[in-house]
Structures are given as structure tokens and as C-alpha cells.
C-alpha positions as CSV (number, residue, x, y, z in Angstrom):
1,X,58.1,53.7,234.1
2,X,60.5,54.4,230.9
3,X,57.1,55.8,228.9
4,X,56.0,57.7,232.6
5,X,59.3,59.0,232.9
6,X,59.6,61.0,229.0
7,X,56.6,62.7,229.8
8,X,58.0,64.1,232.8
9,X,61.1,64.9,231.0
10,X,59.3,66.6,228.4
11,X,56.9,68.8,230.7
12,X,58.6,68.4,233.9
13,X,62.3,67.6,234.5
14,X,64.4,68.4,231.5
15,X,63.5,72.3,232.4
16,X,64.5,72.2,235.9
17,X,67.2,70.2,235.4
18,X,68.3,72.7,232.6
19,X,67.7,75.6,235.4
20,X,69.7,74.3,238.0
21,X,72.8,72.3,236.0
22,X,73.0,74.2,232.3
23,X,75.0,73.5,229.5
24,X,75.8,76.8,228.3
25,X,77.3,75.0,225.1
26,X,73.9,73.4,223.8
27,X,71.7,75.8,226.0
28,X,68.2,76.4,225.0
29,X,68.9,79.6,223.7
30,X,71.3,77.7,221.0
31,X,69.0,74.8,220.3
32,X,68.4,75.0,216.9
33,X,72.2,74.9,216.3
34,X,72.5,71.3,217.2
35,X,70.5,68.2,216.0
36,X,68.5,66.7,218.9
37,X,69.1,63.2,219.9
38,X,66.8,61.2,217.8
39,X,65.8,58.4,221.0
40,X,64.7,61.1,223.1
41,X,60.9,60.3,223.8
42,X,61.8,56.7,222.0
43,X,59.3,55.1,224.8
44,X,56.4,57.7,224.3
45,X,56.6,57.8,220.9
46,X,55.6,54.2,220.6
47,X,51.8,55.6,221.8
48,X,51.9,59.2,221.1
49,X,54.6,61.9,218.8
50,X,55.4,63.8,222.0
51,X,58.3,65.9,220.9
52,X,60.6,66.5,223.5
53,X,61.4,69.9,225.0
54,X,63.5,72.7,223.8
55,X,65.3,72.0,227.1
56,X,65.6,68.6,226.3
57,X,69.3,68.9,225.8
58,X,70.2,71.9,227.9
59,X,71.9,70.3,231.0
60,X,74.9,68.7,231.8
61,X,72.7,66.3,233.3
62,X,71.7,64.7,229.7
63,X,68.1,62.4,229.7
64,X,70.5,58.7,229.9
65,X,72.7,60.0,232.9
66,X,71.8,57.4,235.7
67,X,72.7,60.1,238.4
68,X,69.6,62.1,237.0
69,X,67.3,59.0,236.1
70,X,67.9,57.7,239.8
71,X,67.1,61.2,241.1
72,X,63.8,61.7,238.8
73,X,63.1,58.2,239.8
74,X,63.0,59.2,243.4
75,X,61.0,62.1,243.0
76,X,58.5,60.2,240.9
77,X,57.8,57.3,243.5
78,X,57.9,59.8,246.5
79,X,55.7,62.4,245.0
80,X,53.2,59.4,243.9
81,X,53.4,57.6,247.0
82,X,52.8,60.5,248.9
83,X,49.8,61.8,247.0
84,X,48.3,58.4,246.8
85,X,48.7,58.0,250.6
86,X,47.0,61.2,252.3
87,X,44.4,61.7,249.2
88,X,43.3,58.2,249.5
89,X,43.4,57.7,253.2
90,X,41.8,61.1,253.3
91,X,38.8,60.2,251.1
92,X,38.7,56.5,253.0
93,X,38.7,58.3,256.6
94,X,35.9,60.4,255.2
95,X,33.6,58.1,253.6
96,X,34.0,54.3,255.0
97,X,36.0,54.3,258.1
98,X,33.6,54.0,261.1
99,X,34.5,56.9,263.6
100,X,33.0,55.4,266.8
101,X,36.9,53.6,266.1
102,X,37.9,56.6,267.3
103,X,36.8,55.7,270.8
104,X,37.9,52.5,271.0
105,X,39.8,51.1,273.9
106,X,42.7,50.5,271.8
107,X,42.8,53.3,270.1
108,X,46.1,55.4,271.1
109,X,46.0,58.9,271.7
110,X,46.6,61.3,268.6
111,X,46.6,58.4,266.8
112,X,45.9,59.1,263.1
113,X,48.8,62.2,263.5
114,X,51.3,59.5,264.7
115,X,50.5,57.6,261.7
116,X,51.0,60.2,259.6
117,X,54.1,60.9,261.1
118,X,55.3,57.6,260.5
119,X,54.3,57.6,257.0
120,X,55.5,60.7,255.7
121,X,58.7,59.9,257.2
122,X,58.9,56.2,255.7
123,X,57.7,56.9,252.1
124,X,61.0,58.4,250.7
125,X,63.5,56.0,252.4
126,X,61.2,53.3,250.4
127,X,61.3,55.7,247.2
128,X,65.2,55.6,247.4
129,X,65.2,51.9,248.1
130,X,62.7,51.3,245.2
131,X,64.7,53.3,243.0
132,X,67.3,50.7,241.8
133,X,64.2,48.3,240.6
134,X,63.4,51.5,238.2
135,X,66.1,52.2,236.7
136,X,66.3,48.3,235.6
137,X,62.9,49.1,234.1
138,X,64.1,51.9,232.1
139,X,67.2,50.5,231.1
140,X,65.3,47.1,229.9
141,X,66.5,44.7,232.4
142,X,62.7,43.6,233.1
143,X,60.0,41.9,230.5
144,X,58.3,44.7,230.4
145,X,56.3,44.6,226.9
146,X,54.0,47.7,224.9
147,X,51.2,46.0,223.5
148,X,49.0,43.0,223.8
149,X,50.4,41.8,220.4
150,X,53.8,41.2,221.9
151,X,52.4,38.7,224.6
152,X,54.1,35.2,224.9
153,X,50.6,33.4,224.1
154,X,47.2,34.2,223.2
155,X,45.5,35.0,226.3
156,X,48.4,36.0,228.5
157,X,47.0,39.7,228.5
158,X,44.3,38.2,230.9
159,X,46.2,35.7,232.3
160,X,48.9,38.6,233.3
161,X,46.2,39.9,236.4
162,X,46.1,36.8,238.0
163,X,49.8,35.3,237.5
164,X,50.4,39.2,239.4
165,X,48.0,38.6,241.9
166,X,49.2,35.6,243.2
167,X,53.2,35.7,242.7
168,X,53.2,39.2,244.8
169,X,50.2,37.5,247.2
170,X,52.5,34.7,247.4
171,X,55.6,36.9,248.1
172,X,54.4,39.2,250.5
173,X,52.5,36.4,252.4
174,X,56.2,34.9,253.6
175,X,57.9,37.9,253.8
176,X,54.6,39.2,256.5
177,X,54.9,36.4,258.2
178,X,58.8,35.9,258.3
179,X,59.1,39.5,260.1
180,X,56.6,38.6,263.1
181,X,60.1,35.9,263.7
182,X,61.1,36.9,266.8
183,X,64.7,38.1,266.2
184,X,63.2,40.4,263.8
185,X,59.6,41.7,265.1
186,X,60.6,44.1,267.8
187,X,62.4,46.4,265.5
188,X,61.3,45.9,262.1
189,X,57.4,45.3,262.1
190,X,56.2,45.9,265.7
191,X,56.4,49.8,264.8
192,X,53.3,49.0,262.0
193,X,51.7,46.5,265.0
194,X,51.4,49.6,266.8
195,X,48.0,50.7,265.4
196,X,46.4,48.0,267.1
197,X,43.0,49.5,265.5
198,X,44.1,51.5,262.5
199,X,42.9,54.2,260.6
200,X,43.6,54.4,256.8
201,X,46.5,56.6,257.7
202,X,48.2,53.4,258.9
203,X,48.6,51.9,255.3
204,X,52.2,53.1,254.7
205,X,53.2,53.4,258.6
206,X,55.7,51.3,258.2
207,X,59.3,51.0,259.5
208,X,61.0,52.0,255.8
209,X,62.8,48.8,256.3
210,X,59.5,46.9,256.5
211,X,57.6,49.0,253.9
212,X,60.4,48.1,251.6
213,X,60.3,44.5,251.9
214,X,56.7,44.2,251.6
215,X,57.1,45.8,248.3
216,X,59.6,43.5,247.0
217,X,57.4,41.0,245.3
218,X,55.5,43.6,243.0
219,X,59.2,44.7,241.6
220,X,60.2,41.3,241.3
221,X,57.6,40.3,239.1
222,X,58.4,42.1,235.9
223,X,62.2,41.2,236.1
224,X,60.6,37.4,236.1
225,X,57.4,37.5,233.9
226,X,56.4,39.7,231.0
227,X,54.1,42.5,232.0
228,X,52.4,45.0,229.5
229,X,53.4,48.4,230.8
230,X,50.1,49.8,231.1
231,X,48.9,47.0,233.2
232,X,52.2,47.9,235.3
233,X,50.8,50.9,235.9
234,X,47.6,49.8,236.8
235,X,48.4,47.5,239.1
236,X,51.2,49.9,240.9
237,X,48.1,51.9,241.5
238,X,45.7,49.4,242.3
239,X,48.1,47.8,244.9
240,X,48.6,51.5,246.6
241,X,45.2,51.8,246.9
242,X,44.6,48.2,248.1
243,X,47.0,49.0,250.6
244,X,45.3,52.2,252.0
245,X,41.8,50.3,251.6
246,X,42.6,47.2,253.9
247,X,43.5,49.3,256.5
248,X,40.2,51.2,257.0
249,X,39.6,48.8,260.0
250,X,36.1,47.6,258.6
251,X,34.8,44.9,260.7
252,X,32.3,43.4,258.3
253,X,33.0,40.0,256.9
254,X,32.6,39.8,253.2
255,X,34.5,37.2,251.8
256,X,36.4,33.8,252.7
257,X,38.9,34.2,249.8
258,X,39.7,38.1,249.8
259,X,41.9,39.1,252.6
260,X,40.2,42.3,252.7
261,X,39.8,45.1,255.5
262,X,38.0,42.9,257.6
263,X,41.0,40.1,257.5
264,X,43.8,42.3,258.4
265,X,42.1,44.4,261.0
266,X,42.1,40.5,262.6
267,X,45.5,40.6,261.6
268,X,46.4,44.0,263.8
269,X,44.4,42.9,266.6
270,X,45.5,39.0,267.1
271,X,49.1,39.8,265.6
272,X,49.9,36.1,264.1
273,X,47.3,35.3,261.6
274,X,46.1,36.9,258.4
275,X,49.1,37.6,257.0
276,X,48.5,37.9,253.3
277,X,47.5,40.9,250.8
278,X,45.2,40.1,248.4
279,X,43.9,36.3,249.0
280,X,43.3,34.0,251.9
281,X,44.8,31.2,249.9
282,X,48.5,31.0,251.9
283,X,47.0,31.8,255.2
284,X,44.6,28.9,255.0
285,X,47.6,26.4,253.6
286,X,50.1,27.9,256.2
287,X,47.7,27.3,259.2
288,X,47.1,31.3,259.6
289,X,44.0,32.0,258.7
290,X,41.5,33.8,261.4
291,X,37.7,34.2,260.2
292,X,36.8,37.4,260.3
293,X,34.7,38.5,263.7
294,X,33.2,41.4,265.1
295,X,35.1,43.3,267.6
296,X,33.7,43.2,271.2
297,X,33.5,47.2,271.4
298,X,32.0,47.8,268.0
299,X,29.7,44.8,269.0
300,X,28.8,46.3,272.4
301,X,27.9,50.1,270.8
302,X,26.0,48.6,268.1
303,X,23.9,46.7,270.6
304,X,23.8,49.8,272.4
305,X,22.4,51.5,269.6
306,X,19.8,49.4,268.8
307,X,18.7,49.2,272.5
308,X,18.0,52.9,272.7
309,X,16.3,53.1,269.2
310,X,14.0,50.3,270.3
311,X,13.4,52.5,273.3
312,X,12.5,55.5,271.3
């Protein structure tokens, strides 16, 4: 995040922060009367010479002021979020998601705009919650490391994937389950148990509260284990897209170790099984695990189908 946010800075944020708080003492106009700070772009300039801006120092909101980083933070993870939310359930809804869903018995009415509602309305209360994990990041409270030559041991850069796909698995797998408790379900996850079929517009219609805590384990990990930053930023995106992707309601079985689509559609329709991310591992250990099966309406219409094209 520390090398993703100086390139904002440079192209982005140090002009509009310069627009809306100046300093009229080092303004941009006067620029070339004062040295620039020689660690701005520190974290880019490991990869690339990005100079900054000429409004690099223009605000009274300088780069290091935690007021600003928190607020650019915020912007970054709710403009991300947001984007990767509606593109990618857009593109899922329009290529993979079977619309005869749409008709299903369980299906509620207006269903995909009340989970965009829910969503849009839930990503920047988890952007503000996610924002203290950040600015740990940027201020190098986490073992966040540059390049593969900086790894504990040799094959850690491969080793890194897996150790992240487990811990978070692992994370989110008791956290899932711990909210379907009784004293906490009714007003912290039942809102997402809505969607009893969902749509990939379901992936972030969360309560913010819930959202949040799902997310936990993938901020946690870097402040345990060292992570190279551009598999960070992989991952971030692969686990947002993951997200959208299992909630495309696909009923087709395709693996006994991925808790894919077809695993956590189970999950929304039986409520207390399936309750991990990535893997089936912890769901088979904790007694949770549901095989995948075909839904009795899809079942029905695909019968159906094949009736009347043996008839024609």
C-alpha cells in the first residue's frame, strides 16, 4: 500500500490536497525556492524514479500527516472496493450466472437492486474500518518485504501463496461460523443470509460489521508473516474477486477441496455448513461440510428442458 499510495500522491492526491488545504508559504508557484523532501516517493523509487509532483509540498496537509494518509487510505479502499464490486459482479451476472435463478422460488423480489443497495452502502464503513490496518502498512508496522531476495528462506516466495491461503482460510472459517452463534446471527450475519439464492451482487452485501470481520484475517497476515508487496497486492485482488466469484450461485460440483460457488450457494441455502473461503479443509475437520447438490428447481427446469427438446 506505501508504494500504491506515492503514486497516487504523485498523480492524484498531492494536487487536490494542494487545491483544497494550500500552503501559500511553499505553494506550487514557489516550489523551486525550497528543497523538496528527499523521502518523498522513498517506496516507488525502490521499482521506478517517479519524481514526485510540483504539488508534492503545497499543502498544509504534508505527504506523512496521518490525518491525510488515513483519509487517502479511505478513498483508496472505497474507490477499489467499489470498482471491483459492480465491474466484477457485472461481468459475472453477464457471462456465468444462470438467469433461470432469476425465477427461482427463493429468489426475492428486486433482488439484485437490494443487494446492491446493501453493498454500496456497506463498502465505505469497511474502508474506514480497514483503514487503521493501512496506515500500519505504510508506517512499517507489518513484514511487508520488496523483493524476493529479502525472503526469510529460499523458497518462501512460493511458499508465501499457500501459508496466505490457509492462515486467512483458517481465519475466516471461525470467524463464518462463530457469527451463525445465536446471540450474534440475527443482527450481524442474517442480513447477508438474506439472499437465500444470490446473485454476484451479493458478494459484499454484508452488514459493515460482518464484511469487516470477514476481512480480518487477510490484514492480519502481513502484521504476522512476511509478505512481498506485490504478492500483497495480488492476493488483495484475487481475494475480491474470489469473493464476487463464489457468489455467482453455480450449482455445478467441481471440486471436493475448493469451496467454490457451488459450496457456498449450499452454504446460503442450508445456513450451517460450508462455512469456509477458499478450501474445504476446516469444514470437513469441524463437521460442516455439505457435498455440493443440485437444487431441486434448477434440477426440475433442466429436466424440463430436456423433455421438450426430446419432444422436438
Amino acid at each position: 500500500m506505501d508504494v500504491f499510495l506515492d503514486v497516487l500522491d504523485t498523480f492524484v492526491f498531492d494536487r487536490f490536497y494542494a487545491s483544497i488545504a494550500p500552503d501559500h508559504f511553499t505553494g506550487a508557484n514557489n516550489s523551486t525556492l525550497f528543497a523538496q523532501d528527499p523521502n518523498l516517493n522513498r517506496h516507488v523509487r525502490v521499482y521506478y524514479p517517479l519524481e514526485p509532483s510540483q504539488w508534492a509540498e503545497s499543502s498544509v496537509w504534508k505527504r506523512d500527516d496521518i490525518a491525510r494518509q488515513s483519509f487517502s487510505l479511505f478513498l483508496i479502499a472505497w474507490v477499489f472496493a467499489m470498482i471491483m464490486y459492480l465491474v466484477g459482479s457485472l461481468i459475472l451476472y453477464h457471462t456465468i450466472f444462470d438467469k433461470r435463478l432469476l425465477k427461482h422460488p427463493r429468489y426475492l423480489p428486486n433482488q439484485i437492486q437490494l443487494e446492491i443497495k446493501q453493498g454500496i452502502s456497506s463498502i465505505p464503513v469497511i474502508s474506514i474500518l480497514t483503514v487503521p490496518f493501512f496506515l500500519a502498512e505504510i508506517r512499517g508496522w507489518s513484514k511487508l518485504y520488496d523483493f524476493s531476495s529479502e525472503a526469510p528462506f529460499w523458497g518462501y516466495t512460493y511458499l508465501q501463496y499457500a501459508l496466505f491461503i490457509f492462515f486467512t482460510d483458517s481465519g475466516i472459517y471461525w470467524i463464518h461460523r462463530s457469527e451463525h452463534h445465536p446471540s450474534v446471527y440475527r443482527w450481524l450475519h442474517k442480513p447477508h443470509h438474506k439472499w437465500a439464492v444470490p446473485t454476484p451482487f451479493a458478494s459484499y452485501a454484508f452488514h459493515p460489521l460482518d464484511g469487516w470481520a470477514q476481512s480480518l484475517p487477510y490484514h492480519i497476515f502481513p502484521m504476522l508473516f512476511p509478505l512481498q508487496k506485490c504478492a500483497y497486492l495480488g492476493l488483495f485482488a484475487f481475494v475480491t474477486m474470489w469473493t464476487v466469484f463464489i457468489h455467482d450461485a453455480e450449482y455445478v460440483a467441481s471440486s471436493v477441496i475448493i469451496n467454490g460457488a457451488s459450496c457456498h450457494t449450499m452454504h446460503h441455502l442450508y445456513f450451517n455448513y460450508n462455512y469456509g473461503q477458499f478450501l474445504t479443509f476446516w469444514d470437513r475437520v469441524g463437521g460442516t461440510y455439505r457435498t455440493p447438490k443440485g437444487d431441486a428447481f434448477m434440477e426440475a427446469n433442466e429436466k424440463s428442458a430436456l423433455a421438450m427438446k426430446k419432444k422436438a
